[in-house]
GUNUVEX-76771 format. One record per residue: residue in one letter; x, z negated, y negated of N, C-alpha, C in turn. Coordinates in steps of 0.1 Angstrom, whole numbers, plus 5000, padded with zeros to 4 digits. Layout:
BEGIN
rest|n_c1|n_c3|n_c2|ca_c1|ca_c3|ca_c2|c_c1|c_c3|c_c2
A|X|Z|Y|X|Z|Y|X|Z|Y
...
//
This chain:
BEGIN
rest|n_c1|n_c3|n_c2|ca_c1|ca_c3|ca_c2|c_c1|c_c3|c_c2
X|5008|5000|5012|5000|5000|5000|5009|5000|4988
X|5009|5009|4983|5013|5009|4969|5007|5000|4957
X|5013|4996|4946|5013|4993|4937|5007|4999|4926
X|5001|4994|4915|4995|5001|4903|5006|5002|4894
X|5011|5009|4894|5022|5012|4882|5022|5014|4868
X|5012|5009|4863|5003|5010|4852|5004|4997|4847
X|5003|4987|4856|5000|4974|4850|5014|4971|4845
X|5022|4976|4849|5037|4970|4838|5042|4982|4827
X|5049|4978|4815|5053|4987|4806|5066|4995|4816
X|5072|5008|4806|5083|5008|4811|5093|5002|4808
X|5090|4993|4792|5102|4986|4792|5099|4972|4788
X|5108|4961|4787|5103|4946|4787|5114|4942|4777
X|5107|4931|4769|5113|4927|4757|5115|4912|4766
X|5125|4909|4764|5132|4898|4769|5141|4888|4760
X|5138|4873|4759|5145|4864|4754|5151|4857|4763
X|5164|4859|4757|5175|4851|4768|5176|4833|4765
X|5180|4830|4778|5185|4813|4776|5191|4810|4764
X|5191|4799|4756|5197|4793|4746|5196|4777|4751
X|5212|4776|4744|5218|4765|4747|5217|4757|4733
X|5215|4759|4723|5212|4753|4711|5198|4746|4708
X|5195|4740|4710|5188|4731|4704|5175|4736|4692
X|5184|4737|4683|5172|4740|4669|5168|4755|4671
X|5180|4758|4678|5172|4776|4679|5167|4776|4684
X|5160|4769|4701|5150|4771|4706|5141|4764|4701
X|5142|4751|4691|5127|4750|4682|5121|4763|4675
X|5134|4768|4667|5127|4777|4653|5122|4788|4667
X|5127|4791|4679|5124|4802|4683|5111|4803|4683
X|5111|4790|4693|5093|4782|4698|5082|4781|4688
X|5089|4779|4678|5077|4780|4666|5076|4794|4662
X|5085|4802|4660|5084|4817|4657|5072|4824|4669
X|5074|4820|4681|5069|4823|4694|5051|4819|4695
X|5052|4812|4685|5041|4802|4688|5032|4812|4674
X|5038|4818|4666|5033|4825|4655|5027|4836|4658
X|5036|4844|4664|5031|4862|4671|5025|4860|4681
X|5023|4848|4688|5016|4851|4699|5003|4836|4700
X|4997|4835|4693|4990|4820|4689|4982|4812|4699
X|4980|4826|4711|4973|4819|4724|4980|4812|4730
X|4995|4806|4729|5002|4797|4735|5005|4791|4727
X|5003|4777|4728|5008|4764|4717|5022|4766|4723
X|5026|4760|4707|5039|4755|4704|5047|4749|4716
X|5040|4738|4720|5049|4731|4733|5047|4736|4743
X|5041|4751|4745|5043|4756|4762|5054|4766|4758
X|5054|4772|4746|5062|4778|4744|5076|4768|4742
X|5078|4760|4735|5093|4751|4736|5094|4745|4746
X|5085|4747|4760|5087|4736|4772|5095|4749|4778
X|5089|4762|4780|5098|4772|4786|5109|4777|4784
X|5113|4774|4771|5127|4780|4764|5135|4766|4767
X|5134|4754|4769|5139|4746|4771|5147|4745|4785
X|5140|4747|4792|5145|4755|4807|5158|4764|4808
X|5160|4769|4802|5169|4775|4798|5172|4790|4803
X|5162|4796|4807|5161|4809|4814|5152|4821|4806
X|5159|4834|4808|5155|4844|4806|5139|4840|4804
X|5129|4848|4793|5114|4845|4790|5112|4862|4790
X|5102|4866|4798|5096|4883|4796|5086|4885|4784
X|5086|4883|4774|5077|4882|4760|5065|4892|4759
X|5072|4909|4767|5060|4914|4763|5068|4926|4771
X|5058|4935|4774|5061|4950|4782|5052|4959|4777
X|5058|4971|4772|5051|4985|4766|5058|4995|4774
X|5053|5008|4771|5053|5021|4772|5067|5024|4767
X|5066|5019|4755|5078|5024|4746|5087|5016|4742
X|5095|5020|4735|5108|5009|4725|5101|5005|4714
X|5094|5016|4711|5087|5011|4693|5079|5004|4695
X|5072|5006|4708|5059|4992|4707|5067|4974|4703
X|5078|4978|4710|5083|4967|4711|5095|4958|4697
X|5099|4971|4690|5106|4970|4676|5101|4957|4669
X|5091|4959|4663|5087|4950|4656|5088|4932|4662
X|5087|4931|4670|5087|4918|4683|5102|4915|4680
X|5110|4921|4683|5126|4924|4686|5131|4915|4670
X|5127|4922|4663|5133|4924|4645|5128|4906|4644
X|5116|4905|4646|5111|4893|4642|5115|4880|4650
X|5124|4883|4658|5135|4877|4667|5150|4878|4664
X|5155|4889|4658|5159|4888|4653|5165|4881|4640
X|5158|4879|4634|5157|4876|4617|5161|4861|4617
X|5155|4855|4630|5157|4840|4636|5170|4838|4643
X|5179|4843|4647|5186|4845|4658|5186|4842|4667
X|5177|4851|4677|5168|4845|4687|5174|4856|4695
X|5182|4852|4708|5186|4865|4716|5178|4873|4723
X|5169|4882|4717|5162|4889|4724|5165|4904|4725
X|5165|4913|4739|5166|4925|4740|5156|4930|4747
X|5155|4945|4743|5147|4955|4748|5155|4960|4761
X|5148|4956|4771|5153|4966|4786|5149|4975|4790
X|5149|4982|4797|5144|4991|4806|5138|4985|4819
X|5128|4987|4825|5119|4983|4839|5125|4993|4853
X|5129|4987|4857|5135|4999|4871|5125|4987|4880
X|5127|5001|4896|5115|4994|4906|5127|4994|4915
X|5132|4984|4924|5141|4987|4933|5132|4982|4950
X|5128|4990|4960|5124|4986|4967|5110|4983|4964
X|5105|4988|4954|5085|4990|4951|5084|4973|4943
X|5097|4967|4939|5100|4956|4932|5101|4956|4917
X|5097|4951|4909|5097|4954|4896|5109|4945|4888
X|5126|4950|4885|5133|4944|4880|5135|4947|4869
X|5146|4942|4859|5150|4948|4848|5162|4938|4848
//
């Protein structure tokens, strides 16, 4: 059985672990801004963990620009990846 290949973007906006402290507040609050269906402390309970976070998946890079910049501007390590399938597996 195959997979719906639809349900994921092709590419995934990803925020990496941080070991700093105040950056993963300001991130968590920045996080808690653009995306407002998650309170603040589910968002700073995950970044706290200290692992890779999948933020968001589109079609494109541009969907995803604006997300990136506004993580940016914070110095919030986040990158645009690419989605590869390895074994009908969804990595990036």
């Amino acid at each position: 059985m195959m997979a719906n290949k639809r349900e994921t973007g092709k590419f995934i906006l990803v925020l990496k672990g941080m070991e700093d402290k105040r950056l993963r507040y300001l991130t968590a609050k920045k996080l808690a801004a653009m995306w407002p269906d998650t309170p603040f402390a589910e968002w700073k309970a995950k970044l706290d963990i200290g692992e890779s976070v999948v933020l968001k998946r589109a079609d494109s890079v541009a969907e995803l620009n604006n997300f990136k910049k506004e993580l940016d501007a914070i110095g919030a390590p986040a990158d645009i990846v690419e989605q590869k399938s390895i074994g009908g597996a969804p990595v990036f």
